[in-house]
N, C-alpha and C positions, 0 to 999 in steps of 0.2 A: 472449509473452515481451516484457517492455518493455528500454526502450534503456540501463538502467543494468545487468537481469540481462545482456543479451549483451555489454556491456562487460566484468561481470565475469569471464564465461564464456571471452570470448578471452584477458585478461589472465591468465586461470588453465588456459587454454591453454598458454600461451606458458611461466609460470613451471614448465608440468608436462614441457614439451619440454624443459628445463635438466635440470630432477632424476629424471624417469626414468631415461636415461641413468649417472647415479650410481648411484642405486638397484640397477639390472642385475647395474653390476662389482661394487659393492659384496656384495650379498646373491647373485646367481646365477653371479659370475665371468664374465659377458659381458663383452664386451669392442665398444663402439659408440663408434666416433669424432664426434667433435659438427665434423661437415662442416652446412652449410646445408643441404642434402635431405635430411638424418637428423633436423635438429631440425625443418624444417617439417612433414614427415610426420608426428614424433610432435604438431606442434601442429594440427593439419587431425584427425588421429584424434581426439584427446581434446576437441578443442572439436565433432565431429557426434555424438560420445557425450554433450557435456553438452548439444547444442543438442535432441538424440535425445529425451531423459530428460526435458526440460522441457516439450516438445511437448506439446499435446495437441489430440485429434483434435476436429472441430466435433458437438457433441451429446454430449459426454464432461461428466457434472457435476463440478465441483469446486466446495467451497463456501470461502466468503471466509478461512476458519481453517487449510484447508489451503495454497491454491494464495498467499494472498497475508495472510501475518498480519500485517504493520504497513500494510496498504496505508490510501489515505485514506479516511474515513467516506464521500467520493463516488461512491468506486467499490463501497459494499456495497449490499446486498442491505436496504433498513431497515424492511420490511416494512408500505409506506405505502401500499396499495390501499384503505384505507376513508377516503374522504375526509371521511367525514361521523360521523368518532369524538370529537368534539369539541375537537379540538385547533384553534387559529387560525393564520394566518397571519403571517408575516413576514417580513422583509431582512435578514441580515446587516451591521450597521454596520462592526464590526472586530474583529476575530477573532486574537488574538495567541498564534500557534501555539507560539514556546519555553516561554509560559507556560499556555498553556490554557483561557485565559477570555476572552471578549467580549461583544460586547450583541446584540441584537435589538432591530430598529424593529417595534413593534406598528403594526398597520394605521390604529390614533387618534393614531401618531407618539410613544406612551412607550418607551423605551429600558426593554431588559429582561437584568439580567444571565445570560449563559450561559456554563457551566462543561464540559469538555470529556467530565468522567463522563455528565451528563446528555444527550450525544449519542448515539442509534444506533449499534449498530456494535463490533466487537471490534477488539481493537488500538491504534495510531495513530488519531485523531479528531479531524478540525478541522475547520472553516466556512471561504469565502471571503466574501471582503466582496460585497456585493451579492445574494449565494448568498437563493433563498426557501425557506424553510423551516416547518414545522411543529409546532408547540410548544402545550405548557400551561404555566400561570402558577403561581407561588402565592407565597404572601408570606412571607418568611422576614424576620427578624431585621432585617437591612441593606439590604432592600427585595424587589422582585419581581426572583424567579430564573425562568427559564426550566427545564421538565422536557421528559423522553420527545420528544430534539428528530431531527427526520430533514426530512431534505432533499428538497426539492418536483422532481419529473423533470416536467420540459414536453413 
């Protein structure tokens, strides 16, 4: 679970300790006084319930579509074990992630433009600068795009 899921997960804690509470009198006619030990209990339950749910145990698969679908193209799976498929090498120069397109430095130092479809990966996609990466070329219209681009694990 990364540190923005369990942030949400206590803050939806906390907001669940207010409206439970309502919810009760309203719909079952209970009747629960909002003392401080009433509402942290209900936030301590409902947040080991969400922390519960999201767990998962070591050797459990999840694949990148479910466990994490906007996650960034670094953290997928880009299925780069053949090194010698002919794709070449290169850097990252800059990568401007609100709009989705940046270059690539080829190995001979040509800047190569890359579009954020043509990255590996479902979801969210983007390069960091410096990032080495794996690509084919070809020449379109407004010059050389980068294709089928996935990111080199050292």
């Amino acid at each position: 679970m990364s540190g923005n899921q369990l942030i949400k997960s206590v803050l939806a804690s906390v907001l669940a300790a207010f409206i439970i509470p309502f919810l009760l009198q309203r719909v079952a006619g209970v009747e629960i006084g909002f003392t401080l030990p009433v509402l942290a209990i209900i936030a301590v339950v409902v947040l080991l319930v969400t922390l519960a749910s999201a767990w998962q145990p070591a050797g459990t698969a999840v694949t990148a579509r479910t466990a994490r679908p906007f996650s960034d193209a670094s953290e997928q799976d880009d299925d780069e074990g053949d090194e010698n498929d002919g794709r070449e090498i290169g850097s990252v120069k800059w990568f401007n992630v609100s709009k989705g397109f940046g270059f690539i430095t080829r190995e001979n130092g040509d800047d190569v433009f890359v579009h954020f479809r043509n990255i590996r990966g479902r979801g969210h996609r983007s390069l960091n600068e410096g990032q080495k990466v794996r690509f084919s070329v070809r020449e379109s219209d407004k010059g050389l795009q980068a294709e089928d681009v996935s990111i080199v694990r050292s």
